[in-house]
C-alpha beads as a LAMMPS data file, in Angstrom:
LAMMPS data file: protein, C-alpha beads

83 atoms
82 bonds

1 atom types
1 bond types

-500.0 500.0 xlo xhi
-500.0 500.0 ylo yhi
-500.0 500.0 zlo zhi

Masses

1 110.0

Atoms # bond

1 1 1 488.614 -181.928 205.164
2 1 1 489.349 -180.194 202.227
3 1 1 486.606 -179.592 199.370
4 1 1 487.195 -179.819 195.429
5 1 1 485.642 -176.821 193.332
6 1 1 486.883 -177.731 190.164
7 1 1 482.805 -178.924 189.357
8 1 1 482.754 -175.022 189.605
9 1 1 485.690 -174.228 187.596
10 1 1 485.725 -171.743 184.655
11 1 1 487.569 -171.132 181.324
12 1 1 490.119 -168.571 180.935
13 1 1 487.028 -166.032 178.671
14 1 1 485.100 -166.738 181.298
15 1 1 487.174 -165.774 184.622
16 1 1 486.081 -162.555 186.681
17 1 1 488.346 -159.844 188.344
18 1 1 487.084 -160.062 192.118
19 1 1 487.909 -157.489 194.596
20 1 1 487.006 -159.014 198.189
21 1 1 485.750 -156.824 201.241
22 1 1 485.847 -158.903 204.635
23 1 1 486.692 -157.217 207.886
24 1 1 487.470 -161.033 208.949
25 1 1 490.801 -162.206 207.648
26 1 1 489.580 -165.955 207.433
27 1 1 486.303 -165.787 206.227
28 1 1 488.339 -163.255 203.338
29 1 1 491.134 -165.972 202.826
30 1 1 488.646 -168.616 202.586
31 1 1 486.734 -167.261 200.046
32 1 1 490.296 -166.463 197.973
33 1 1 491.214 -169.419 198.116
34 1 1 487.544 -170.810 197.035
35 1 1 487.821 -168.583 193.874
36 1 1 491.097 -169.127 192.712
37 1 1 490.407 -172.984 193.165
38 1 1 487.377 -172.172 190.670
39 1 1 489.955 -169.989 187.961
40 1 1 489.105 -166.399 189.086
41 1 1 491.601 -163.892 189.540
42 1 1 491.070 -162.015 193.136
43 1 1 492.896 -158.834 192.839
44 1 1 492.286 -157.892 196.558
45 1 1 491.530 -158.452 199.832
46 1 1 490.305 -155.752 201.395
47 1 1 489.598 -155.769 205.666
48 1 1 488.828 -151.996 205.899
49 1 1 486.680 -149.327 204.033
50 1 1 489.540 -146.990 203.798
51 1 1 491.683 -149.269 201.842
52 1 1 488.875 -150.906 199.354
53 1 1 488.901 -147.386 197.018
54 1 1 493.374 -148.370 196.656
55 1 1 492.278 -151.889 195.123
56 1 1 488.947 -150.556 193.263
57 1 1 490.986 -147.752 190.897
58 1 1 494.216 -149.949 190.681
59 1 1 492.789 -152.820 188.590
60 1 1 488.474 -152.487 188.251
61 1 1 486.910 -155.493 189.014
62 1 1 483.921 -157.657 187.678
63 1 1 482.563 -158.657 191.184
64 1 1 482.876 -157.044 194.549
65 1 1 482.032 -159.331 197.521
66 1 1 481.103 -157.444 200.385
67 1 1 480.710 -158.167 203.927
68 1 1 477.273 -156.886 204.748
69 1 1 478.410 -155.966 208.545
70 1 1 481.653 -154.233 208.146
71 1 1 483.249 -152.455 211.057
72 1 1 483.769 -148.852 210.639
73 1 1 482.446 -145.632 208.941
74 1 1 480.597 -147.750 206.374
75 1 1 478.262 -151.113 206.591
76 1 1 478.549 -153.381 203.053
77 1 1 475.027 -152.656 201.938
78 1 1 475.929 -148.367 201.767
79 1 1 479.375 -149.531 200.010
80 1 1 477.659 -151.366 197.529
81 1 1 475.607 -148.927 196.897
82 1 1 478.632 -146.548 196.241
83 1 1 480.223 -149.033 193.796

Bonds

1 1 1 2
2 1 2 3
3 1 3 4
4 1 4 5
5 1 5 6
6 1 6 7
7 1 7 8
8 1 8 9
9 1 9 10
10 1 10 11
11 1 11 12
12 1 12 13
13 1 13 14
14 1 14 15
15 1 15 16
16 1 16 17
17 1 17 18
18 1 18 19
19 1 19 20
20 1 20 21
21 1 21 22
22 1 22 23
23 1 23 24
24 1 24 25
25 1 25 26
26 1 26 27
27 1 27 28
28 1 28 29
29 1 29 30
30 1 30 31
31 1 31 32
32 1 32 33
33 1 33 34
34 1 34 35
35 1 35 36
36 1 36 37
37 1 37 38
38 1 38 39
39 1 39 40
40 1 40 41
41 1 41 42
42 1 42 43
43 1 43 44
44 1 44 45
45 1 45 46
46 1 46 47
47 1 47 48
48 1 48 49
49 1 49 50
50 1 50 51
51 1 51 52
52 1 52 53
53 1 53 54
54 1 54 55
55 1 55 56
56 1 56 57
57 1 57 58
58 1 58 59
59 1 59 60
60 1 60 61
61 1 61 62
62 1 62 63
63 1 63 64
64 1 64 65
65 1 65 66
66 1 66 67
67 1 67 68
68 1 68 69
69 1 69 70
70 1 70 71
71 1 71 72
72 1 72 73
73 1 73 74
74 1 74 75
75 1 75 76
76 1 76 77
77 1 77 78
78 1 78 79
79 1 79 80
80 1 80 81
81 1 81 82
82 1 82 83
C-alpha cells in the first residue's frame, strides 16, 4: 500500500535541509523517502554517532531527526542536546 504526501508537500522557499539519525536502516529510508515525497532535501542518513558530525559540518541542516534510542556511546536525547 503505498501512501501519497503530496497534501504535505512544500514550495521550493519553503523546503528544509534534513540530516536523519536512525540506527535502523528502514525506519531511516522510510522516513527519506517520506520527506523527499513532501519536497525536502535529506542530505544524510546517518546509522551511527560517529558518522552524524561528517554530514552535520559538510552541508548544516534545518532539522535533525533523531532516534531517541540510538545504539552506542550516545542516546538521541544527549545528541540533541549537543546540536
Amino acid at each position: 500500500m503505498s501512501t501519497n504526501y503530496n497534501c504535505l508537500s512544500v514550495t521550493k522557499s519553503e523546503q528544509l535541509k534534513i540530516i536523519i539519525i536512525e540506527d535502523e536502516s528502514l525506519i531511516a529510508e522510510m522516513l527519506k523517502l517520506m520527506l523527499e515525497e513532501m519536497g525536502h532535501k535529506v542530505i544524510g542518513v546517518v546509522h551511527t554517532f560517529l558518522s552524524r558530525q561528517l554530514v552535520i559540518e559538510r552541508g548544516g541542516c534545518d532539522l535533525a531527526m533523531l532516534d531517541i534510542n540510538l545504539h552506542g556511546k550516545m542516546e538521541g536525547i544527549e545528541l540533541a542536546m549537543e546540536l
